[in-house]
C-alpha positions in Angstrom: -169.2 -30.9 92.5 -170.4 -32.2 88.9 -172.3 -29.6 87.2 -175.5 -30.3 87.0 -175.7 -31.1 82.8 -172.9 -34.1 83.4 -175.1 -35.5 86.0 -177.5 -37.4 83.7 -176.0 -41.3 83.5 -173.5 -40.9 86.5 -173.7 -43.1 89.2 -174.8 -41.2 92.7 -175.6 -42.6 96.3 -178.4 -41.3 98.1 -176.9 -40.2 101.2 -180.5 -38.8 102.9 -182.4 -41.9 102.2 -183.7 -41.8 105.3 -185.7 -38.6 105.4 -188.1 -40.2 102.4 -190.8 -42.6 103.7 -191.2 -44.1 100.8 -187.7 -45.1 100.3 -187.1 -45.7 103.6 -190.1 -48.7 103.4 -189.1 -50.1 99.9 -185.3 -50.5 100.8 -185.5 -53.1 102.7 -181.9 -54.6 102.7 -180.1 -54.0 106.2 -177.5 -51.3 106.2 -176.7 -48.3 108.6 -178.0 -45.0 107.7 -174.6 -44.2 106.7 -174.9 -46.4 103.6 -177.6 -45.3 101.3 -179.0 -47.1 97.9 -177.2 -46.1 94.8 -178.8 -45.4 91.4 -178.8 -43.9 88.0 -179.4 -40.0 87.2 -182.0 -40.1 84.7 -183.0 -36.5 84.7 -182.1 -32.7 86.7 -184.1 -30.4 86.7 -181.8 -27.1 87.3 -184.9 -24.7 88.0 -186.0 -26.8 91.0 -182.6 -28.2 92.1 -184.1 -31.7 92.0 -182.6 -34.7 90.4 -184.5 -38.2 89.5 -182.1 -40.9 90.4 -182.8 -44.9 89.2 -182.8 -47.2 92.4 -181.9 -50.3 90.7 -182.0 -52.6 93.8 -185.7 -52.0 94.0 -186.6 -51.1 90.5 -188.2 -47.4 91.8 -187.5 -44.3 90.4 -186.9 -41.0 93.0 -187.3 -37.7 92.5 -185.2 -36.5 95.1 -182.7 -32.6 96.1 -179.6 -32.5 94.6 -178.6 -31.9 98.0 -179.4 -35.6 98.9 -177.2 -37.3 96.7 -173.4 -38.1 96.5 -172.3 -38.3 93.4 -169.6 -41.7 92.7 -166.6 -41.7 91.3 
């Protein structure tokens, strides 16, 4: 795993898109729940364990657990 200060700017894929309403209604492009949107790491917060990832493909930003993303290579 990345450590959490390289995070900011890397690429990640949200791989438990599907447990957030919210993201769930606004991605709207057919795909399996295996494939997830990808986005940006704009912030972590280390205290909470929570990262804010850039959805590009809907122009939303997520505050989601670190726990929920897949970082890309």
């Amino acid at each position: 795993m990345t450590p959490t200060t390289e995070l900011v700017g890397r690429r990640v894929k949200v791989t438990a898109w599907y447990d957030h309403a919210q993201l769930v209604a606004a991605h709207r492009r057919p795909r399996t729940f295996r494939d997830g949107p990808e986005g940006t790491v704009t912030q972590v917060n280390v205290v909470t364990g929570q990262v804010t990832v850039r959805i590009e493909e809907i122009h939303r930003v997520y505050t989601l657990p670190l726990s929920d993303v897949e970082v890309l290579p």
